[in-house]
C-alpha positions in Angstrom: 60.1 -47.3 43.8 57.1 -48.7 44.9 56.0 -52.3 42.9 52.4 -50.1 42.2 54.4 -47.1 40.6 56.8 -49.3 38.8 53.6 -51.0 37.3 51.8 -48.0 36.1 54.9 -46.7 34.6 55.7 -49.8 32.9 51.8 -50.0 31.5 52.0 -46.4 30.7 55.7 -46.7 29.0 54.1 -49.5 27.4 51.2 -47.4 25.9 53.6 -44.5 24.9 56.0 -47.3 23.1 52.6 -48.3 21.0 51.4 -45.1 20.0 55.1 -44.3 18.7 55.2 -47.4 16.6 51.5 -46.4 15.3 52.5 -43.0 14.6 55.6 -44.0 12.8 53.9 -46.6 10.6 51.1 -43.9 9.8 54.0 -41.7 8.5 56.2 -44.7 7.2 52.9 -45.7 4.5 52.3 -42.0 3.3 56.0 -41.7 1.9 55.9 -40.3 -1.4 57.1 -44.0 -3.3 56.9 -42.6 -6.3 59.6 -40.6 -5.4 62.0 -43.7 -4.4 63.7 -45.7 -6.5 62.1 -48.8 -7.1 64.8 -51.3 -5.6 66.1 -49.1 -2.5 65.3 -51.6 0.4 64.3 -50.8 3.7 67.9 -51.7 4.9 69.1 -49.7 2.2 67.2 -46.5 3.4 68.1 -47.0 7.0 71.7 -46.7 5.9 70.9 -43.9 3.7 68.8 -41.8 6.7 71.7 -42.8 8.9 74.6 -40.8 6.2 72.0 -38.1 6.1 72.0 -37.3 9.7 75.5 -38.3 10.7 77.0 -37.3 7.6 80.1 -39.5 6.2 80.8 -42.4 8.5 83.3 -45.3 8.5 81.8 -48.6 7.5 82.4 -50.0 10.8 80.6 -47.0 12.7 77.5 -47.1 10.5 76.9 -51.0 11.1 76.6 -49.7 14.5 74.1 -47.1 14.1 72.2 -48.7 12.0 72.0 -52.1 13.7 73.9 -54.6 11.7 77.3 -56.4 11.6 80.2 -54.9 9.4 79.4 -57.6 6.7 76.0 -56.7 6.7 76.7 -53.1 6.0 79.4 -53.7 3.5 76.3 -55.9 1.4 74.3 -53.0 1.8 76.6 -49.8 1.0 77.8 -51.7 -2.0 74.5 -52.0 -3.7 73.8 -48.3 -2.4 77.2 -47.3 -4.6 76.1 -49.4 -7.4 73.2 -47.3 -7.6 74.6 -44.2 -7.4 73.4 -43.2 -4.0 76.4 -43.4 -1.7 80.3 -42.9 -2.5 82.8 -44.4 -0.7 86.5 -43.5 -0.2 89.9 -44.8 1.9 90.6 -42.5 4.8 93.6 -40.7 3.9 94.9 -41.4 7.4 94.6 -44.8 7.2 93.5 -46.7 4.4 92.3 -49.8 6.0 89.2 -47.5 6.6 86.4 -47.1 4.6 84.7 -43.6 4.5 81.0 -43.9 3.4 79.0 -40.6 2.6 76.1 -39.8 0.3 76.6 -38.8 -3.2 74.6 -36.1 -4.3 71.8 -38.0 -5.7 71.6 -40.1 -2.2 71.6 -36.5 -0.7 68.8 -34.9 -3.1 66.8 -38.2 -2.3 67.5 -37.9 1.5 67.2 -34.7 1.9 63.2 -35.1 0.0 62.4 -37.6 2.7 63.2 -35.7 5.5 62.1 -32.6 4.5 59.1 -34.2 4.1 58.9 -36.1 7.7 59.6 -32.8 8.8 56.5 -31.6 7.1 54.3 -34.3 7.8 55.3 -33.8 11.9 55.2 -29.6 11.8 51.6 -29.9 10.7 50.5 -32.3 13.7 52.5 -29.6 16.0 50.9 -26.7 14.8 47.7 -28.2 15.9 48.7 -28.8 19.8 48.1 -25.8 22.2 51.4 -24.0 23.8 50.9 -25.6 26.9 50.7 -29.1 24.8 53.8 -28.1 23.2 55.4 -27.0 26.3 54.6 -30.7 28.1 55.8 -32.1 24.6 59.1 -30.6 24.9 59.9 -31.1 28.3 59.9 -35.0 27.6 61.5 -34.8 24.9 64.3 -33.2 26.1 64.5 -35.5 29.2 64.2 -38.3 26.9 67.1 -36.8 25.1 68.8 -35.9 28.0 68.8 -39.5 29.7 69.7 -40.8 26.3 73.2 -38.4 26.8 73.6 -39.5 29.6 73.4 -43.3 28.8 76.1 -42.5 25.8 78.8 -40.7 27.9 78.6 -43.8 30.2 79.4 -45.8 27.7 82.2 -43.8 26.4 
């Protein structure tokens, strides 16, 4: 690749990475807070999105998705059971292992948020033309697909 190209691509990679951040904090401040419990912390809902769209996860395996050490996510799980909005278990095959999933008030509350984001996304899509749409998902889905990609070469 030519050091002009890789430029460019860099700038405009750079320019897509700042408009995503924008748009996410546009849609991170019109949450619905009265809707969330007052002392659910940002780390707190991370963990909870991550059981929503994984669904149960050892402990271990959600420190990893969400970005934290095992510690960290034991801290945070606890205080999520202590408020009702997670359950956790042994795993029946081997009880060293901690199974975390939501309870159903975590999932009533999860499943608000989302449905919402959802929402809140489907009404900026319905506004783009089919073409628009059509460039949208072709990124997309070679974003996603590079992403695969990356993840089976790790495995």
């Amino acid at each position: 690749m030519k050091a002009e190209t890789y430029k460019s691509n860099q700038i405009v990679g750079n320019h897509i990475l700042n408009l995503l951040t924008e748009i996410y904090k546009v849609i991170i401040s019109d949450v619905p807070l009265e809707q969330l419990p007052s002392d659910v912390t940002v780390s707190q809902l991370r963990v909870l999105l991550a059981l929503h769209t994984s669904g149960s996860n050892r402990m271990r395996e959600l420190a990893v998705t969400v970005g934290v050490v095992a510690s960290t996510a034991t801290g945070i799980v606890d205080a999520l059971v202590k408020k009702g909005l997670v359950s956790r278990e042994h795993d029946l095959k081997d009880r060293r292992q901690i199974i975390c999933s939501l309870s159903p008030k975590g999932d009533k509350l999860t499943s608000m948020l989302w449905s919402w984001g959802e929402t809140r996304i489907k009404k900026q899509l319905d506004i783009l033309t089919q073409n628009q749409l059509s460039n949208m998902l072709k990124a997309v889905e070679l974003i996603w697909s590079n992403i695969s990609k990356e993840k089976e070469n790790k495995n």
